[in-house]
N, C-alpha and C positions, 0 to 999 in steps of 0.2 A: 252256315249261320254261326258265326262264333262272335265270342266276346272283343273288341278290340279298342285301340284309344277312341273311336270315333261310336263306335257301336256295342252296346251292352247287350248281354242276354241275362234277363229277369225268371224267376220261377216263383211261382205262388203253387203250396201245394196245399192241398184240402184233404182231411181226416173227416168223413161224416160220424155219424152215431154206428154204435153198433146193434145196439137192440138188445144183446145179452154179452156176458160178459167175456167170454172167448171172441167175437167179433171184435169188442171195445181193445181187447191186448192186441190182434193181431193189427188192426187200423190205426193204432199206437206206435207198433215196431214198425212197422212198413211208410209210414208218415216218417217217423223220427230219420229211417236208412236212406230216407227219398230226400231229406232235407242235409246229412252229412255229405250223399253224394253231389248234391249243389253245391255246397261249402269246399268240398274239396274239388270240383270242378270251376268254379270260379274265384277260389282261393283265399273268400271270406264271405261270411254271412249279409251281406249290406245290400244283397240285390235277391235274399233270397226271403221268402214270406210265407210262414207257415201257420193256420189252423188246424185244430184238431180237438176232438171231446166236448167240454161242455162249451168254449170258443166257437166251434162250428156252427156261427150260427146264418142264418139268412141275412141277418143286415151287417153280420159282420164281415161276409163275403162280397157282401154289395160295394161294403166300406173299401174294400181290401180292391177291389178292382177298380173301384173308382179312383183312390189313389194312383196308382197303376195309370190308369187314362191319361192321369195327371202330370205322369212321373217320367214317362216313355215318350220316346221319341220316332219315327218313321224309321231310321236306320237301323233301333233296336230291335231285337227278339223276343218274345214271350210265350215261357213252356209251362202250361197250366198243367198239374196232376190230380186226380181226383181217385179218393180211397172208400171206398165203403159197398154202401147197399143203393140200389137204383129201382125204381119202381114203376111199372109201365101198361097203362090200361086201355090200351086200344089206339088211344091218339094222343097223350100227352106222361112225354118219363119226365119223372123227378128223381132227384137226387136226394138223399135220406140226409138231412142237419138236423142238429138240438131246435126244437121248436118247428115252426112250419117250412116245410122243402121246398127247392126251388126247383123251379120247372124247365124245361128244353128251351124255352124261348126267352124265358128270364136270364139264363146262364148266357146263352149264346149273344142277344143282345149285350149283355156285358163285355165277355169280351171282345164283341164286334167294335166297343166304344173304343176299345184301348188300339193307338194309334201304331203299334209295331209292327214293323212292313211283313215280318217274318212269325208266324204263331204254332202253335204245337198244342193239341189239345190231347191229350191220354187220359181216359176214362176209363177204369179199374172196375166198375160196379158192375153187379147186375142189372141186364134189361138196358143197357148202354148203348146197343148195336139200336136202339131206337133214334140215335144220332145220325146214322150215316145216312147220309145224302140231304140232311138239314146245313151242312159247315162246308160249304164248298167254298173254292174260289184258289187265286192264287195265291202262292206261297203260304198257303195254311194245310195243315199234316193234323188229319185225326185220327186216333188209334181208339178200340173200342175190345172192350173184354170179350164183347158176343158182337154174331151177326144181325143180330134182329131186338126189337122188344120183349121178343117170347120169351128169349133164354134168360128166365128169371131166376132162377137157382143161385147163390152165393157163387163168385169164380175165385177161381187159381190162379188166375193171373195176377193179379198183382203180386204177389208170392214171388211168382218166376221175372216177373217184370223187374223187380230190386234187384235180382238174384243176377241180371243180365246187366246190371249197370256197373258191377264188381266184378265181373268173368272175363279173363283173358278169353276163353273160348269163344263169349260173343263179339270179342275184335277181331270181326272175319280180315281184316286186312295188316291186322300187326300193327295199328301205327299211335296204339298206344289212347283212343277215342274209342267211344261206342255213340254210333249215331241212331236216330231216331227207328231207323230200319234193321241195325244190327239188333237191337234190342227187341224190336217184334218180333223176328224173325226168330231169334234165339229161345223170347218168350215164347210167343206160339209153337214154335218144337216141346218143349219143356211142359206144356200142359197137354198137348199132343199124349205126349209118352207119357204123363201119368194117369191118365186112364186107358190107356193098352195096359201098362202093366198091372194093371187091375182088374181089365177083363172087363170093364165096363164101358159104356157108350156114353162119349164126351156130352155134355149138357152147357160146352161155349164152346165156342170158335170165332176167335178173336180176328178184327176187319183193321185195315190199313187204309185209309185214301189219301190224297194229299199229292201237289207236285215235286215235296221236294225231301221226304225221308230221310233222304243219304246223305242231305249236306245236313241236318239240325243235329247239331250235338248236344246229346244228354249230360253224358258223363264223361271224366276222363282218368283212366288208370293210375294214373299217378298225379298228385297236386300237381296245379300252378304254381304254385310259390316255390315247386324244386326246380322249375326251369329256368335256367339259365334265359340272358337276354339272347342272346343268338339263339338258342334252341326254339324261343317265342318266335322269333322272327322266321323261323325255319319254319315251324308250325304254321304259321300264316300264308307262306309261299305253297307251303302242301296242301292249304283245305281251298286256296284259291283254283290251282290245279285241279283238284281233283270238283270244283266246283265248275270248270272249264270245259270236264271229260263229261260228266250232265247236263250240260248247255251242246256239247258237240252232239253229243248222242240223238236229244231231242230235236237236231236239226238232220238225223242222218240223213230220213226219206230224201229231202230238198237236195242231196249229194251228188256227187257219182261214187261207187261205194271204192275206188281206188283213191278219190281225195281223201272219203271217211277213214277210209283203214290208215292213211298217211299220215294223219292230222292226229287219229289216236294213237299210233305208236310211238309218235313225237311227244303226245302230252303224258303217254305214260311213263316213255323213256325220264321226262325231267320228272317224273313225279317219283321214281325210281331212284332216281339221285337223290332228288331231296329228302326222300326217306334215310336213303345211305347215310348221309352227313348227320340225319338228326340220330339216327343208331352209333355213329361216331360218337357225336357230342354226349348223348348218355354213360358211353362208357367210359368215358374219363373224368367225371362228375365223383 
């Protein structure tokens, strides 16, 4: 799922309330790093939409996706982020904004309205994992700080979530992208291991569902705006492939695994190349 002449990818990200004033700075930083990283993954501000503090409001989020509904198209993308506190009492989480919250079924109706074929939900808050298994379907990707409602305690994740949108280390593949999955993955290690090394017993554990993780891209290592036209065009031939090698994969069972293993070493082989060239073309930039 990437940007291209025919097909945008839009981000709308959301800063709730913080409650106290340490919440308010960090839901501030982490909004602000989650809206440069759009900026310099799609190479201007004009598709990217951001709330936060006293803005966060319920009808301002309503406004903001309604737009949105309005704006988007079936070919395009839509990667909502959500920063703050979540709040979850047995049968219905809210999301913490200035004034009255909004609810599980309130938010998700929204963005059910909005017509992109391709969606991405990442919810940051406490009590989030109250989502999963409400956002099903295809080509939608929900990420959730906790496993459940319970785990209502402030998370880390969003912390390590930014942290993995600017990390060579979370481009497990070198190609210069972090996709939806490199980024959980990376996060959920990263809060993992801060409470091992603290000796403490983790209070989230961050849920992944969706069909299609690997191909939604978040962020990407270095602007748009430094690539070269060929190197664009190269880009596009590599997330097609590698969009190919996800489509082959889900069709293994159906195989004989001598076609499978034949079909994948072919698309990795060219996806191999085209890595090569676009490693060329950098280094003479």
């Amino acid at each position: 799922v990437v940007p291209t002449a025919h097909a945008e990818l839009y981000y709308l990200i959301v800063g709730g309330i913080g409650g106290e004033s340490r919440y308010e700075k960090i839901f501030s930083e982490q909004t602000q790093a989650l809206a440069q990283v759009a900026e310099q993954t799609l190479g201007d501000d004009l598709r990217v939409s951001l709330i936060y503090g006293e803005e966060a409001t319920k009808t301002v989020l309503e406004s903001k996706l309604q737009h949105l509904a309005e704006s988007i198209s079936a070919s395009d993308s839509l990667a909502v982020f959500l920063v703050g506190h979540g709040s979850y009492d047995g049968e219905q989480y809210k999301f913490n904004l200035t004034g009255p919250d909004i609810s599980d079924n309130e938010l998700l109706e929204l963005i059910n309205a909005v017509p992109a074929g391709t969606k991405l939900l990442v919810n940051t808050s406490s009590a989030s994992g109250a989502l999963v298994g409400q956002w099903t379907g295809e080509d939608r990707t929900l990420i959730t700080a906790t496993r459940s409602g319970g785990e209502r305690n402030a998370t880390r994740f969003g912390e390590y979530w930014v942290a993995s949108l600017t990390s060579e280390e979370a481009d497990v593949n070198k190609n210069g992208i972090i996709t939806a999955e490199e980024a959980f993955r990376y996060t959920e290690a990263r809060v993992a291991g801060s409470f091992e090394s603290e000796g403490t017993l983790a209070t989230e554990h961050a849920q992944i569902e969706g069909d299609a993780p690997g191909r939604f891209i978040v962020a990407r290592l270095r602007s748009l705006k430094s690539d070269t036209p060929k190197i664009q065009l190269l880009r596009d031939e590599s997330q097609e492939l590698e969009k190919q090698i996800d489509e082959l994969r889900m069709k293994r069972e159906g195989m004989g695994i001598d076609n499978y293993l034949n079909a994948l070493q072919e698309l990795l082989l060219e996806l191999a190349l085209v890595q090569r060239q676009i490693d060329e073309e950098q280094s003479v930039q």
